[in-house]
PDB file of N, CA, C and O in Angstrom:
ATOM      1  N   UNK A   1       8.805  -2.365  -5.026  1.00  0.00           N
ATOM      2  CA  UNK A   1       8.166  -1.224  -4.377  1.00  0.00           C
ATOM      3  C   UNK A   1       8.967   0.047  -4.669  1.00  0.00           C
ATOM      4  O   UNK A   1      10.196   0.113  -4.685  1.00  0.00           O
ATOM      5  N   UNK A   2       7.923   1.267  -4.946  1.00  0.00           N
ATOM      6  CA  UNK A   2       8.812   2.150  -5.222  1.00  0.00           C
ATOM      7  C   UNK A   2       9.724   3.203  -4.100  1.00  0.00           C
ATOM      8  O   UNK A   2       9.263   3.547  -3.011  1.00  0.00           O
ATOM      9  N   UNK A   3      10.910   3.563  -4.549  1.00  0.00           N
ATOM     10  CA  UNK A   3      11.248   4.610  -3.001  1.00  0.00           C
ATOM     11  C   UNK A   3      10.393   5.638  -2.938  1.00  0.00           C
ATOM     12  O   UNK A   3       9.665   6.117  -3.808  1.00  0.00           O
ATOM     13  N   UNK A   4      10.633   6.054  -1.306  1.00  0.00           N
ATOM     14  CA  UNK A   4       9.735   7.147  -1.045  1.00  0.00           C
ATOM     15  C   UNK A   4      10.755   8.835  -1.581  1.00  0.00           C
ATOM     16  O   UNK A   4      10.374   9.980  -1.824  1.00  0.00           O
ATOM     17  N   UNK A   5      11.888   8.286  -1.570  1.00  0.00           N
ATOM     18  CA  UNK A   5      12.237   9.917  -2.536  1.00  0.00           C
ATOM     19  C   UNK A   5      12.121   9.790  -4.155  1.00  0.00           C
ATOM     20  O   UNK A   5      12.182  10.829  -4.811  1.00  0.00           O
ATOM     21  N   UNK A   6      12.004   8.903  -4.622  1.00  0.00           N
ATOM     22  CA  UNK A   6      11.752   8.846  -5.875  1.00  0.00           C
ATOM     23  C   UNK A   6      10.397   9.356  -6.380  1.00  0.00           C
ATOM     24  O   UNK A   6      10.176  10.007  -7.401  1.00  0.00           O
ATOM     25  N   UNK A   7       9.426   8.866  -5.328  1.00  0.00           N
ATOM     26  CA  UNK A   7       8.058   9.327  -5.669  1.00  0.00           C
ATOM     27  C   UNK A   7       8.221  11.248  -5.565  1.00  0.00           C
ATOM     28  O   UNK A   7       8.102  12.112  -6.433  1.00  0.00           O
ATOM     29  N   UNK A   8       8.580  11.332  -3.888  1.00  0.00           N
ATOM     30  CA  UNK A   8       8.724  12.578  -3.599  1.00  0.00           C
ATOM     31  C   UNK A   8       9.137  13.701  -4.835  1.00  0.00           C
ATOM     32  O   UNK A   8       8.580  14.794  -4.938  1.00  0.00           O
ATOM     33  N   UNK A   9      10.382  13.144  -5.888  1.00  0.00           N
ATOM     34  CA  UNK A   9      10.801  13.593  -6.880  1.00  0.00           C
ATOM     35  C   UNK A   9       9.809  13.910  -7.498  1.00  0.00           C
ATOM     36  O   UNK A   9       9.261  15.003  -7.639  1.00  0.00           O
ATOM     37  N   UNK A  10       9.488  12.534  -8.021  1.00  0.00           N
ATOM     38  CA  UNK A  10       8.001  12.840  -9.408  1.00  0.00           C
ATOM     39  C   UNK A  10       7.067  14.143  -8.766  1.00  0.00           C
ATOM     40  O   UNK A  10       6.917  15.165  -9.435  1.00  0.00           O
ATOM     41  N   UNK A  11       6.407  13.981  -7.279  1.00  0.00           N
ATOM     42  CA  UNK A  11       6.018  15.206  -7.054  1.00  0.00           C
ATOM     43  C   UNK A  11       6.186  16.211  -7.363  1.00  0.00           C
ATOM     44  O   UNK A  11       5.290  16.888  -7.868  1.00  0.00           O
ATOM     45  N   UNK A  12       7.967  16.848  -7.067  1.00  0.00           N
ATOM     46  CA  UNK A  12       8.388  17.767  -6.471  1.00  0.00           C
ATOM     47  C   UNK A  12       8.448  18.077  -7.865  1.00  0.00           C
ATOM     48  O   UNK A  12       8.346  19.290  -8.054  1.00  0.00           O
ATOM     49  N   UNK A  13       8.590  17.339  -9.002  1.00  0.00           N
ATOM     50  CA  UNK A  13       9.058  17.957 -10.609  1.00  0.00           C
ATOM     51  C   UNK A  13       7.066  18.475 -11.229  1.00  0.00           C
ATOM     52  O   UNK A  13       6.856  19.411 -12.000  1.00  0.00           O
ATOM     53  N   UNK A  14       6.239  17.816 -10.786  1.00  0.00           N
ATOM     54  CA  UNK A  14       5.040  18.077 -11.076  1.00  0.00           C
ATOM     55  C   UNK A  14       4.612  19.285 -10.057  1.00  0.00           C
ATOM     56  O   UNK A  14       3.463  19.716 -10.149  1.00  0.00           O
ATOM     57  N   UNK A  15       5.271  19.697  -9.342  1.00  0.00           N
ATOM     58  CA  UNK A  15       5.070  21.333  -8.481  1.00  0.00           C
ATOM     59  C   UNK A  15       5.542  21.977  -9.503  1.00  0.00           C
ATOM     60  O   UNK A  15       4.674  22.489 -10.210  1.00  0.00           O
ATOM     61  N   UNK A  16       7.000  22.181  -9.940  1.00  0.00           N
ATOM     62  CA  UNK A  16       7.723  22.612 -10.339  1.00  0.00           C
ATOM     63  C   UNK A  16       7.248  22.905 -11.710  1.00  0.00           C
ATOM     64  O   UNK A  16       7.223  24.114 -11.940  1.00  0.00           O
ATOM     65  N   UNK A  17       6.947  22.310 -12.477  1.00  0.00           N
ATOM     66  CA  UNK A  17       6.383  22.121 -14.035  1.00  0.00           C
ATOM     67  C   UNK A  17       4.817  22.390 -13.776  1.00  0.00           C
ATOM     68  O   UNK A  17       4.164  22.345 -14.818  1.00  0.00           O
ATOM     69  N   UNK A  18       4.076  22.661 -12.615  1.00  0.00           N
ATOM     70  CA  UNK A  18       3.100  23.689 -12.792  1.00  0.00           C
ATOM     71  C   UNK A  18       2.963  24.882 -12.466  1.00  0.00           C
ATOM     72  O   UNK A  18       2.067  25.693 -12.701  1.00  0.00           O
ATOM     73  N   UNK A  19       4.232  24.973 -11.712  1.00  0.00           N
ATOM     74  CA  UNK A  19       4.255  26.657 -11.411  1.00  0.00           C
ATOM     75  C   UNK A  19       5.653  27.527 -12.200  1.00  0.00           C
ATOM     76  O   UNK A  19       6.354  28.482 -11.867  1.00  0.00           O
ATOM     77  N   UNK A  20       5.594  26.606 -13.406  1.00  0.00           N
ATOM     78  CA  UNK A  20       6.551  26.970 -14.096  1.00  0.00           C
ATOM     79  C   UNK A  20       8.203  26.889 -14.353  1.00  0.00           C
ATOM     80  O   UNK A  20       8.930  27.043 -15.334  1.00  0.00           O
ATOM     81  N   UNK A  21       8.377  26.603 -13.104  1.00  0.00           N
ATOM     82  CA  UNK A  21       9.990  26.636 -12.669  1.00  0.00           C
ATOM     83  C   UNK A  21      10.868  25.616 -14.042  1.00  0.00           C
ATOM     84  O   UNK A  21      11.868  25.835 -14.726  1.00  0.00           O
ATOM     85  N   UNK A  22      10.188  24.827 -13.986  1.00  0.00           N
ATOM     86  CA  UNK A  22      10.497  24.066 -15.117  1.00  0.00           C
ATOM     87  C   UNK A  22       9.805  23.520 -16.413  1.00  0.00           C
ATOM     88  O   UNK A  22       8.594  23.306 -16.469  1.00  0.00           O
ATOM     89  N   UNK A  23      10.667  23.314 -17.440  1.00  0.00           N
ATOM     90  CA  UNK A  23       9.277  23.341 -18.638  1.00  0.00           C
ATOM     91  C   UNK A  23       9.913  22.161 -19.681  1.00  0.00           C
ATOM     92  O   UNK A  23      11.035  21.655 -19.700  1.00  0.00           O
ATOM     93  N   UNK A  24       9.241  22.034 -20.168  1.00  0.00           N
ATOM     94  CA  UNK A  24       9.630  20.312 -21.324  1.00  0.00           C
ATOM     95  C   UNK A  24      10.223  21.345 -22.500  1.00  0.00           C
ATOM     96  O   UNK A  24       9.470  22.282 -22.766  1.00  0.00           O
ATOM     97  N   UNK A  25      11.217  21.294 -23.077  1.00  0.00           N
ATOM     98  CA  UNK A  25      11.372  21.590 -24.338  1.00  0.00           C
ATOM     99  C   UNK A  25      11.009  20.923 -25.733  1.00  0.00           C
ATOM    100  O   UNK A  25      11.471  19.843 -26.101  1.00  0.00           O
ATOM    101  N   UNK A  26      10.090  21.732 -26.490  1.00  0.00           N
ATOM    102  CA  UNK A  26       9.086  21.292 -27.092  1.00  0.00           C
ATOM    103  C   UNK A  26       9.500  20.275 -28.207  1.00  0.00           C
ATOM    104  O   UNK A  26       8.624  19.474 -28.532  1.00  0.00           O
ATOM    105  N   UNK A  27      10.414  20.214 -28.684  1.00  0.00           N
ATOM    106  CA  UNK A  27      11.572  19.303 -29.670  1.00  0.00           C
ATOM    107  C   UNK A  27      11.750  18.063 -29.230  1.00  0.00           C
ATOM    108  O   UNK A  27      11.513  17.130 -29.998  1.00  0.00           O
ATOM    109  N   UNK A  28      12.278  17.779 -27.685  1.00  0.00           N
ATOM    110  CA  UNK A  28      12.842  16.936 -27.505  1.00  0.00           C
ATOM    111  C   UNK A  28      12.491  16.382 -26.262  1.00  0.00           C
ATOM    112  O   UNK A  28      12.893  15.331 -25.764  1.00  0.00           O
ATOM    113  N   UNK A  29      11.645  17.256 -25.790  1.00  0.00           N
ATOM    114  CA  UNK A  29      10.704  16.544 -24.235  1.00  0.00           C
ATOM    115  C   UNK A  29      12.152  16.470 -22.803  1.00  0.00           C
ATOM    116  O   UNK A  29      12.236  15.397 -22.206  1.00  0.00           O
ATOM    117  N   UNK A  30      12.773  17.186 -22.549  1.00  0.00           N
ATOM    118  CA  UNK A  30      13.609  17.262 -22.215  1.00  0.00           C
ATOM    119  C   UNK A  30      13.818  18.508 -20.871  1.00  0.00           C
ATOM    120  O   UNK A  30      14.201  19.643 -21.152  1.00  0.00           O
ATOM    121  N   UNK A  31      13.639  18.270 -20.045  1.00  0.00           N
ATOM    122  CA  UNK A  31      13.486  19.457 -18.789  1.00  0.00           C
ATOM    123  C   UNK A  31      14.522  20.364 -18.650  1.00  0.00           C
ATOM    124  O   UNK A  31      15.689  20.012 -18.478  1.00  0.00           O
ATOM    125  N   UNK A  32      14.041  21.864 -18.735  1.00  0.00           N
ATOM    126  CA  UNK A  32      14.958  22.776 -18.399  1.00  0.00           C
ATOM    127  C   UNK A  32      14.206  23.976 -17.810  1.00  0.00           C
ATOM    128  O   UNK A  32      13.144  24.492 -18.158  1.00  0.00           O
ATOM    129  N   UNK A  33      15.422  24.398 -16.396  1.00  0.00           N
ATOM    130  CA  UNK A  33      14.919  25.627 -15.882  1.00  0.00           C
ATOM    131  C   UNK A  33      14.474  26.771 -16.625  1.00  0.00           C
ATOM    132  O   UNK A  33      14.687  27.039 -17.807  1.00  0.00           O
ATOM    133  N   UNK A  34      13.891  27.342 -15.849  1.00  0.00           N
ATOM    134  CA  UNK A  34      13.052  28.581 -16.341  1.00  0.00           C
ATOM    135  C   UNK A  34      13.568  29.838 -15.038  1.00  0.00           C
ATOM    136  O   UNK A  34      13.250  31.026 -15.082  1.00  0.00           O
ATOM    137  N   UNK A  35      14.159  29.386 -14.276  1.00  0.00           N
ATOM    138  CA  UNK A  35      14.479  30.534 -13.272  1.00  0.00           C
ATOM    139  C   UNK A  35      13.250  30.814 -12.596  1.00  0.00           C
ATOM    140  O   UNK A  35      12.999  32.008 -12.429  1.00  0.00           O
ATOM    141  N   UNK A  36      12.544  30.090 -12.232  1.00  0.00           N
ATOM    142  CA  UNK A  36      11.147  30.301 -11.351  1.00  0.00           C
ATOM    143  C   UNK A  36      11.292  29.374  -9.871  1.00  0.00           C
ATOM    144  O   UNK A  36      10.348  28.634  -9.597  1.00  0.00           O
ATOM    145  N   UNK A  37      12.191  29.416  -9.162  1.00  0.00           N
ATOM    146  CA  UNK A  37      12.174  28.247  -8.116  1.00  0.00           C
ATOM    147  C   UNK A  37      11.212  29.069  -7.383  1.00  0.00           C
ATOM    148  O   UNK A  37      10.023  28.885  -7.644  1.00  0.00           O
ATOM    149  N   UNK A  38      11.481  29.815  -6.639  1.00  0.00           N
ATOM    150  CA  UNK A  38      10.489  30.795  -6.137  1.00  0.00           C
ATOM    151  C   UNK A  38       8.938  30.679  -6.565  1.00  0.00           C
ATOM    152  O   UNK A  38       8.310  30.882  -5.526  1.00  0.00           O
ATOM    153  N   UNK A  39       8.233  30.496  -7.390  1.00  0.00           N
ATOM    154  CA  UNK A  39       7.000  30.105  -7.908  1.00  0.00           C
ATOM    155  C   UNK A  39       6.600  28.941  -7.512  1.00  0.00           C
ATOM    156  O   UNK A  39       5.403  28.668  -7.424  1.00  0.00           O
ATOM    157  N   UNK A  40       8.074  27.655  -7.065  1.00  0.00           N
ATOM    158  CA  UNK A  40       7.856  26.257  -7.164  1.00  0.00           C
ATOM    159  C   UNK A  40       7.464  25.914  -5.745  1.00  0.00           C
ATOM    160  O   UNK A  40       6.730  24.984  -5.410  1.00  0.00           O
ATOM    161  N   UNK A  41       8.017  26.737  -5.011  1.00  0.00           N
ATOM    162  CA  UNK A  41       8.353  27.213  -3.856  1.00  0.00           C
ATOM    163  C   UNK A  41       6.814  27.323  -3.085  1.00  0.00           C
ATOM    164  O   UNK A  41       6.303  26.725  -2.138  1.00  0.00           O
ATOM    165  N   UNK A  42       6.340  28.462  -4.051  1.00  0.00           N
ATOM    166  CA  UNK A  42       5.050  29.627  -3.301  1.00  0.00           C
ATOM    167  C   UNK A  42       3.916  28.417  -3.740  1.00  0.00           C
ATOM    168  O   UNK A  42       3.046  28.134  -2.917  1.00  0.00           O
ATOM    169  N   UNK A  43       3.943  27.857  -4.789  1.00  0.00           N
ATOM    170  CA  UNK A  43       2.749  26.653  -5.135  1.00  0.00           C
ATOM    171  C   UNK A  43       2.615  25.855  -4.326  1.00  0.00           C
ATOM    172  O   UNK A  43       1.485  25.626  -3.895  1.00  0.00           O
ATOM    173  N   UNK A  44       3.779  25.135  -3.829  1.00  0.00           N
ATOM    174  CA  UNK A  44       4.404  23.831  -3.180  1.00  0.00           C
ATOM    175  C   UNK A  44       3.281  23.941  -1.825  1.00  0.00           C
ATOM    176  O   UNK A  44       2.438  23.166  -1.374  1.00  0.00           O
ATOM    177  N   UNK A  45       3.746  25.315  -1.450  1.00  0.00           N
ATOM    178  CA  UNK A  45       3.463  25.489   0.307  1.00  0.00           C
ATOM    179  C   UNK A  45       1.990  26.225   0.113  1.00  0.00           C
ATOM    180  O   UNK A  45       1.384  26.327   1.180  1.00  0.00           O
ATOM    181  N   UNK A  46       1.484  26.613  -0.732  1.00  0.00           N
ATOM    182  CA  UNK A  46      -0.097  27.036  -0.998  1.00  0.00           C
ATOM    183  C   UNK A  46      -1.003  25.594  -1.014  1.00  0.00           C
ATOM    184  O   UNK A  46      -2.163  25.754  -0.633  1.00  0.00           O
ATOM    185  N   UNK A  47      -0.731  24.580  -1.299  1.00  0.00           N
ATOM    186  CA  UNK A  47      -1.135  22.854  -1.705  1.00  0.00           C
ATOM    187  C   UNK A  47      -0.856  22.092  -0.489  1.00  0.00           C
ATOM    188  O   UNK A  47      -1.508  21.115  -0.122  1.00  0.00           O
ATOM    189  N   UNK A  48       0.128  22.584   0.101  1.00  0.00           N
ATOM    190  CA  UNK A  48       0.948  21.339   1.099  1.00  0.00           C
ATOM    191  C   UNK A  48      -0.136  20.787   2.075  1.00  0.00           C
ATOM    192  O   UNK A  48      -0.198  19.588   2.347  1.00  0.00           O
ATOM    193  N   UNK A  49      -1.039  21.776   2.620  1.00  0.00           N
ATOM    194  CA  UNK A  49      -2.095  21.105   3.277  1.00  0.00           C
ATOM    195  C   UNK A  49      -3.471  20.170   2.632  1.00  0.00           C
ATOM    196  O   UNK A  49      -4.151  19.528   3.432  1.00  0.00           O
ATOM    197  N   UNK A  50      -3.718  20.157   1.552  1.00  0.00           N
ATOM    198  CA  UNK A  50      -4.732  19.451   0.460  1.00  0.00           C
ATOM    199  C   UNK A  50      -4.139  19.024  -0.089  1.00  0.00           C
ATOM    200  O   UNK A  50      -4.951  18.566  -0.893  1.00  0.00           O
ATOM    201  N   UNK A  51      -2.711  18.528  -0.616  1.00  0.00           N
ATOM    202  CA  UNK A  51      -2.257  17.518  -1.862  1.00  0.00           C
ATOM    203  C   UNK A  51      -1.012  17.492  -1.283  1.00  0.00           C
ATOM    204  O   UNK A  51      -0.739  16.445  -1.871  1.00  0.00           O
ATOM    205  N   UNK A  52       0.049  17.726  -0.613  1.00  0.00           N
ATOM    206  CA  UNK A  52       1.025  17.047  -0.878  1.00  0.00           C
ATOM    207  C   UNK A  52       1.759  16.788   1.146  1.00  0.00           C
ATOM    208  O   UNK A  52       2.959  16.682   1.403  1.00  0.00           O
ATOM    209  N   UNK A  53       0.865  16.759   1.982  1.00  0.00           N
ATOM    210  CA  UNK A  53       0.688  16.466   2.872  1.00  0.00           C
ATOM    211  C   UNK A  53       1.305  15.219   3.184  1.00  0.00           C
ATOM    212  O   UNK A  53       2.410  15.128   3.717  1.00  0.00           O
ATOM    213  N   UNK A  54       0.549  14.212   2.832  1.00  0.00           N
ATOM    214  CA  UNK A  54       1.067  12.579   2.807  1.00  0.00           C
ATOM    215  C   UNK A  54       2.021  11.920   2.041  1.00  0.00           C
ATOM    216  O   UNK A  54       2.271  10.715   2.058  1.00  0.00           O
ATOM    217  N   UNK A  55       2.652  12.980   1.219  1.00  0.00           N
ATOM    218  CA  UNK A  55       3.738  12.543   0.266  1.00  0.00           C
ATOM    219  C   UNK A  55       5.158  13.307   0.769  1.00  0.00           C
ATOM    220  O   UNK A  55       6.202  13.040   0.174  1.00  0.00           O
ATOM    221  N   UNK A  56       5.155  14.082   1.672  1.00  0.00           N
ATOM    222  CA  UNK A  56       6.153  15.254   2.233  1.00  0.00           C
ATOM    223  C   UNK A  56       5.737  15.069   3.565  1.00  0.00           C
ATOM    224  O   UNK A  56       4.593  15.214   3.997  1.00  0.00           O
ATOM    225  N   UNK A  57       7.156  14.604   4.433  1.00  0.00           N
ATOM    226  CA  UNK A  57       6.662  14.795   5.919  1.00  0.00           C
ATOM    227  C   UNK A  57       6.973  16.486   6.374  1.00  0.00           C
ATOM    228  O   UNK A  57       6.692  16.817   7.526  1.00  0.00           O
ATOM    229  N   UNK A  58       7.341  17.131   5.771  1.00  0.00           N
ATOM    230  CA  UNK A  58       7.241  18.656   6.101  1.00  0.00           C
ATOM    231  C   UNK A  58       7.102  19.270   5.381  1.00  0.00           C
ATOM    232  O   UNK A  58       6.949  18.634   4.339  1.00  0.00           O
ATOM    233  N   UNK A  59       7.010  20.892   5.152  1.00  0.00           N
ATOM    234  CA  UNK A  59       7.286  22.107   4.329  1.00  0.00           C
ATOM    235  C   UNK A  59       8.154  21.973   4.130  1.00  0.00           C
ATOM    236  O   UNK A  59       7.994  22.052   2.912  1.00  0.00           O
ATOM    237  N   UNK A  60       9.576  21.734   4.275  1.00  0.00           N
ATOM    238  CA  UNK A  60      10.686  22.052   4.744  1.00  0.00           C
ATOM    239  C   UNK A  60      11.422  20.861   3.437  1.00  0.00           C
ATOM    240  O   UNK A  60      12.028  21.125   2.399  1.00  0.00           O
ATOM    241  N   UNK A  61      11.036  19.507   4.061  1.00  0.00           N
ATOM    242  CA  UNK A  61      11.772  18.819   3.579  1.00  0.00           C
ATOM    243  C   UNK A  61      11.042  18.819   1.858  1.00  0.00           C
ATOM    244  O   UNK A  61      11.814  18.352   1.021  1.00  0.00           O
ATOM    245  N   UNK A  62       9.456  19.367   1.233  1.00  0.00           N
ATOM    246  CA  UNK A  62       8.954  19.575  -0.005  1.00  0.00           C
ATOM    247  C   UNK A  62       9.737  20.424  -0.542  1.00  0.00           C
ATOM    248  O   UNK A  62      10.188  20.177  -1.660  1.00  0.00           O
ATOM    249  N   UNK A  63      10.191  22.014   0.354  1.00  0.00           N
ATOM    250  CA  UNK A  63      11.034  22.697  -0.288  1.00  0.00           C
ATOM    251  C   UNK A  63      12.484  22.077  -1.026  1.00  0.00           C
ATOM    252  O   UNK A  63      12.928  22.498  -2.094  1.00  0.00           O
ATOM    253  N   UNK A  64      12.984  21.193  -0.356  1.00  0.00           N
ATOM    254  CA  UNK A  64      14.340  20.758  -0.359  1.00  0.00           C
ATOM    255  C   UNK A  64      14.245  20.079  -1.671  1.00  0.00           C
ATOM    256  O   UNK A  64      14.873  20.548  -2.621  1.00  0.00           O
ATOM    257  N   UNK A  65      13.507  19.002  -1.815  1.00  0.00           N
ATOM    258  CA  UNK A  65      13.628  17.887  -2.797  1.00  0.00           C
ATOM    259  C   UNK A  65      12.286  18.797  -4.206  1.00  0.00           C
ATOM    260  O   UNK A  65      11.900  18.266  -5.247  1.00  0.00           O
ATOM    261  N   UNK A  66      12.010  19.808  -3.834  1.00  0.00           N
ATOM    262  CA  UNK A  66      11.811  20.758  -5.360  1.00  0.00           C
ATOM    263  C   UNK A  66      12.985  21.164  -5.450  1.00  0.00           C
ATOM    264  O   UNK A  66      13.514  20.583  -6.398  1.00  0.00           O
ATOM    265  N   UNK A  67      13.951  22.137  -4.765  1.00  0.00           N
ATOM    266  CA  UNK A  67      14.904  22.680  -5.089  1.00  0.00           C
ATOM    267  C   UNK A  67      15.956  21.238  -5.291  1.00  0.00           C
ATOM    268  O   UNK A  67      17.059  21.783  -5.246  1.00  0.00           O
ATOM    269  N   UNK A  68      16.142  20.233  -5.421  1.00  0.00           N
ATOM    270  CA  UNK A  68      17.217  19.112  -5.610  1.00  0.00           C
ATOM    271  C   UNK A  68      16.466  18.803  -7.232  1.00  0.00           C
ATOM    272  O   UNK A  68      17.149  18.226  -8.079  1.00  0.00           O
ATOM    273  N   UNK A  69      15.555  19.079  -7.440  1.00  0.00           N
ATOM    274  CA  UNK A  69      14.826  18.457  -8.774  1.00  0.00           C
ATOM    275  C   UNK A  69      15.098  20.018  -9.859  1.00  0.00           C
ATOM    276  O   UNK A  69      15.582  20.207 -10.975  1.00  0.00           O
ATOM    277  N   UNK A  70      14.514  20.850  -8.848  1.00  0.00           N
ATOM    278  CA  UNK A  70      15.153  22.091 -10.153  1.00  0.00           C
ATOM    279  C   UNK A  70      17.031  22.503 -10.334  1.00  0.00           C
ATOM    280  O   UNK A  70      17.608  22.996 -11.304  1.00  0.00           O
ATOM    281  N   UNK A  71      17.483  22.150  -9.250  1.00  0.00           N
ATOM    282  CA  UNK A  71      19.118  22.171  -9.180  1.00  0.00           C
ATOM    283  C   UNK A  71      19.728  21.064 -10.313  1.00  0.00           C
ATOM    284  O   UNK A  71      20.704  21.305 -11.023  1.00  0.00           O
ATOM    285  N   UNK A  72      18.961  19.818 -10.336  1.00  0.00           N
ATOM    286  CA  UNK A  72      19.532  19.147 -11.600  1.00  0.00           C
ATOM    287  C   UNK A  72      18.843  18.676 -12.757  1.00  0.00           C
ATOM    288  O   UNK A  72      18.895  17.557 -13.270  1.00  0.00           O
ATOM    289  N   UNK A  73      17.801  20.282 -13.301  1.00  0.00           N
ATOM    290  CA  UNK A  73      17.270  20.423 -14.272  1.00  0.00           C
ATOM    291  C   UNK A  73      18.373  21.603 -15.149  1.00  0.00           C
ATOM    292  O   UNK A  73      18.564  22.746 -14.734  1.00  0.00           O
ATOM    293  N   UNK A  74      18.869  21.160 -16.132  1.00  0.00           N
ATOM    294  CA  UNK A  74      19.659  22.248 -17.250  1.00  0.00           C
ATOM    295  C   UNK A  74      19.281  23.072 -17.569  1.00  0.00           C
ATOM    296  O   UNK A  74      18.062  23.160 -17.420  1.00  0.00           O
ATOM    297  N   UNK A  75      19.835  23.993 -18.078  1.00  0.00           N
ATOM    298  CA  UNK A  75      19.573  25.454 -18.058  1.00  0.00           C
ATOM    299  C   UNK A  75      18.900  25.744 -19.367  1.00  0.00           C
ATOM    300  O   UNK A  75      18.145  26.666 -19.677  1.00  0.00           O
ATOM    301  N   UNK A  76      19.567  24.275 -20.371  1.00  0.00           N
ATOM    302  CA  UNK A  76      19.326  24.374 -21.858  1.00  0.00           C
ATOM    303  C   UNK A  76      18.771  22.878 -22.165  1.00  0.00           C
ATOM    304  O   UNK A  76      18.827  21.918 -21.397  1.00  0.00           O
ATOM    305  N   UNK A  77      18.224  22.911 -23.464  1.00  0.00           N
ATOM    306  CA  UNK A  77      18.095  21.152 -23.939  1.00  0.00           C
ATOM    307  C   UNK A  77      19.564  20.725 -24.335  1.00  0.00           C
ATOM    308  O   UNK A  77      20.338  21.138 -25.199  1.00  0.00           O
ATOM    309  N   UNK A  78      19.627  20.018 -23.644  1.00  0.00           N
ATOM    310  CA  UNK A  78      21.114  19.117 -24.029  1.00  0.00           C
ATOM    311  C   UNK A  78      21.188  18.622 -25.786  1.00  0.00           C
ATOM    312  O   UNK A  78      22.148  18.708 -26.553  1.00  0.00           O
ATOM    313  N   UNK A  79      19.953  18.153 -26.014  1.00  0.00           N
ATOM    314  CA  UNK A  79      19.732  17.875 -27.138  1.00  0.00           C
ATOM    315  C   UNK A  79      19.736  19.337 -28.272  1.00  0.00           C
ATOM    316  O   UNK A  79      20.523  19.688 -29.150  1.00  0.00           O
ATOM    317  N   UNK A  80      18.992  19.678 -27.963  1.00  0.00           N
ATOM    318  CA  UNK A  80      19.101  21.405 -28.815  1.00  0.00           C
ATOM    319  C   UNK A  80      20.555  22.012 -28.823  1.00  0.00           C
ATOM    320  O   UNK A  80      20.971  22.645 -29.794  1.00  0.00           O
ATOM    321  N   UNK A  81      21.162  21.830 -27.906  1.00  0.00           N
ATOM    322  CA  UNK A  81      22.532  22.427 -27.652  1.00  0.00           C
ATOM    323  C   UNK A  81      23.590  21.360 -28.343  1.00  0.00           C
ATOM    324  O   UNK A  81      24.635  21.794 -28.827  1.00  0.00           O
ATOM    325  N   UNK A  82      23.233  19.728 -28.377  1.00  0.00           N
ATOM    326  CA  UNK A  82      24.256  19.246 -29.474  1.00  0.00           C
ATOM    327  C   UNK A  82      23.927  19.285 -30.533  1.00  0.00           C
ATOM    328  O   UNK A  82      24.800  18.954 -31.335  1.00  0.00           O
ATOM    329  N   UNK A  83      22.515  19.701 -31.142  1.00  0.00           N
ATOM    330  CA  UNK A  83      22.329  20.147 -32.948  1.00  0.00           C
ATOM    331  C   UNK A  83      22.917  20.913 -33.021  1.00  0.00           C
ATOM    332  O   UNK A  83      23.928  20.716 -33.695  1.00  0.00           O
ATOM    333  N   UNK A  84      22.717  22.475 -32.337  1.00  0.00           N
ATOM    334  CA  UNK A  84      23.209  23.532 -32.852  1.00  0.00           C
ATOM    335  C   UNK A  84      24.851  24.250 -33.074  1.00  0.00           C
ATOM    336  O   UNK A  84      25.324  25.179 -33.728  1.00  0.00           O
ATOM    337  N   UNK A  85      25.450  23.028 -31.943  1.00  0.00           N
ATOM    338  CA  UNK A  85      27.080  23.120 -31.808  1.00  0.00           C
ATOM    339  C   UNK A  85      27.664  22.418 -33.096  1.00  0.00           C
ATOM    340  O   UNK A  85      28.718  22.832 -33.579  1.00  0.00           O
ATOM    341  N   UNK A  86      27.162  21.637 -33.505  1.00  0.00           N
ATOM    342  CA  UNK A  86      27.753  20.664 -34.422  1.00  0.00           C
ATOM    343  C   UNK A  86      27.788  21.496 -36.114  1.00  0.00           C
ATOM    344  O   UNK A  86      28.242  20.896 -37.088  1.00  0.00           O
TER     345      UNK A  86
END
């Protein structure tokens, strides 16, 4: 069975990656911020009553675990950043 913050995650990264905050880098499929938490934020709590209601027992705690999913998204592709160092 799966955990309930694990799911919460997958959510909180599918807020996040539609309101931009985070984006796949196109090379290597690989998540990195965009400096949009604020967007992830304003989507999250515009939805919370029609979609993410039963997956988030609050506003509060949706905000938290987007911001824990964009906090340990990189700034860069890890991968892009060891081609280009080398």
């Amino acid at each position: 069975m799966r955990d309930d913050h694990d799911h919460q995650r997958e959510v909180a990264t599918q807020i996040a990656r539609r309101a931009g905050a985070i984006a796949e880098c196109e090379l290597h499929g690989e998540l990195v911020d965009n400096d949009s938490a604020e967007e992830a934020y304003k989507l999250g709590n515009s939805l919370f009553d029609t979609e993410f209601r039963g997956v988030f027992a609050s506003r509060r705690q949706m905000t938290d675990i987007i911001k824990e999913v964009i906090d340990d998204t990189g700034w860069e592709c890890g991968a892009c950043d060891r081609n280009f160092s080398d």
